[in-house]
Structures are given as structure tokens and as C-alpha cells.
N, C-alpha and C positions, 0 to 999 in steps of 0.2 A: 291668245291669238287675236290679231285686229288687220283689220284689210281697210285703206285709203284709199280713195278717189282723191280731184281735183275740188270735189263739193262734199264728200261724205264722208263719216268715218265710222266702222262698223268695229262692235268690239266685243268677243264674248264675256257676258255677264255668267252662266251657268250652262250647263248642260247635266240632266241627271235621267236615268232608266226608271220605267216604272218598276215594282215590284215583281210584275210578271214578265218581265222584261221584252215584251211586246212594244212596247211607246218609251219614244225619247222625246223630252222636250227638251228642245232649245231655246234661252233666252240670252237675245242679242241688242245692245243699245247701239243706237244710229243717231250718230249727230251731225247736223248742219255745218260744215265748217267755212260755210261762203258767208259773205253779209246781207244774204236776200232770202226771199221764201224759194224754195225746191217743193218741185213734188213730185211724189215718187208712186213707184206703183211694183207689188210684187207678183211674179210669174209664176204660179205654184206646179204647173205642170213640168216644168224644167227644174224643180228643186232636186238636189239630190244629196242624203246622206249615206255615207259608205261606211261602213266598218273595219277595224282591221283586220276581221276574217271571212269578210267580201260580203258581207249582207250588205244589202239596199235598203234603206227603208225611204217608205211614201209620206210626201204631208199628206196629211188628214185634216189639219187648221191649223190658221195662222190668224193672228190679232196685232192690233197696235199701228197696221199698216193696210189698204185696199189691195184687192187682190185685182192684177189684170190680165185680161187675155188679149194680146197681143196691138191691134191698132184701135184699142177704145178711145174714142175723139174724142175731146175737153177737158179741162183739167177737173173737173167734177169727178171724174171718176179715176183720180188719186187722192194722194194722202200729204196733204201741204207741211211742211215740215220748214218749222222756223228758226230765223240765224242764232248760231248756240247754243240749239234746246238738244237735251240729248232724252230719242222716244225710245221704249222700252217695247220689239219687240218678240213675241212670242209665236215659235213653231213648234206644233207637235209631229213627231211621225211615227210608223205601225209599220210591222214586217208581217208579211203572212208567212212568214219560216212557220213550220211546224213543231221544230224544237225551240225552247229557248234560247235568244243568244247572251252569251258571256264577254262581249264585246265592250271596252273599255274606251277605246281609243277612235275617235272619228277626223273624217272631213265634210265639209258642208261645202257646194256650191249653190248659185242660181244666177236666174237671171231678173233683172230689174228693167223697168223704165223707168226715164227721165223726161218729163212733159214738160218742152220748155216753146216751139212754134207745134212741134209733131213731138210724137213719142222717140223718145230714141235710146235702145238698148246698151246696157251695161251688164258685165257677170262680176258676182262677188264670191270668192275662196277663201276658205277658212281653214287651215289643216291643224292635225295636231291637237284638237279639245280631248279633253283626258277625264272622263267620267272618276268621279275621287272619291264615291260614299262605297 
């Protein structure tokens, strides 16, 4: 699965359960496809992964990318991302279900900014990553 913009291009690398099947990590590469720097910024409070038997799970951490909370001024506080380069990054998440899940199949959304005069939001959708170990 890969989701486009007009500047970006998001593409899943992996997604695997842990053992306890508590935590999922996702690993997404994100490449620049304009001919300038972008910079980006991720909204961890609006992330969300679903399962396909309705569990939610929460980030917990994410890497490769600054995390923002909504109108942070300057582009200091994103993550400059240059033309062609494709970054590599990584979300984990955690259910507080009580059982384990057996959950195979997800979707990812969030939300993003783009710091280009002001912040300005974008969402990105992923469906259909297929957990395969």
C-alpha cells in the first residue's frame, strides 16, 4: 500500500506484531517527490491504527520524523526532508486490550503538517497492510 500527495510519497516498508501481540510496528518510507526541501511534521495524537477486529491501537513512539502539536511556529520544529531522498519512518503502537489480539490485517491514518509560510495540514491513509510472519 502507498498513499500520494502532490509533494510526498508514503509507502509501507513493514509492519509486524510483537510477540505479545501488544505493539505494532510500522515502518513507512516517505519520499520527497517535489524538487525542493519540505518539511514535515507528524501529529501523533490523531494517528490511528485499526484492526480488522476493531481494536485501536495508540502511538507510543515514532522516529525518523519530529513530532508536532498543532500551530508550532518555524520550521525548526519539523523535519526537513530533501528532493528524492526517501526517510525511513518508524511508528510503534500498544493496545491496552486485555486479551491478546490476533489481528492481521490493518489501516493507518493521520495527520501531518506541511511548513511552508504557516503550518498547513494534510491526512495520510493506508489500508490493507497485512501482518505476513
Amino acid at each position: 500500500p502507498f498513499f500520494q500527495d502532490r509533494f510526498v510519497r508514503v509507502t509501507l516498508q513493514s509492519i509486524n506484531k510483537s510477540k505479545d501481540k501488544k505493539r505494532v510496528n510500522l515502518v513507512l518510507l516517505m519520499e520527497n517527490i517535489t524538487n525542493n526541501d519540505i518539511w514535515l511534521g507528524f501529529q501523533t495524537k490523531n494517528a490511528s491504527l485499526l484492526g480488522n477486529d476493531g481494536v485501536e491501537w495508540s502511538v507510543i513512539r515514532v522516529s525518523g520524523i519530529e513530532a508536532v502539536y498543532g500551530s508550532n511556529s518555524g520550521k525548526k520544529h519539523y523535519s526537513v526532508f530533501n528532493p528524492g531522498t526517501i526517510n525511513t519512518i518508524n511508528i510503534t503502537f500498544h493496545t491496552s486490550r486485555a486479551d491478546e489480539s490476533d489481528e492481521t490485517i490493518f489501516s493507518f491514518s493521520c495527520n501531518m503538517f506541511r511548513f511552508v509560510k504557516n503550518p498547513t495540514r494534510f491526512s495520510i491513509g493506508l489500508t490493507d497492510m497485512r501482518i505476513t510472519q
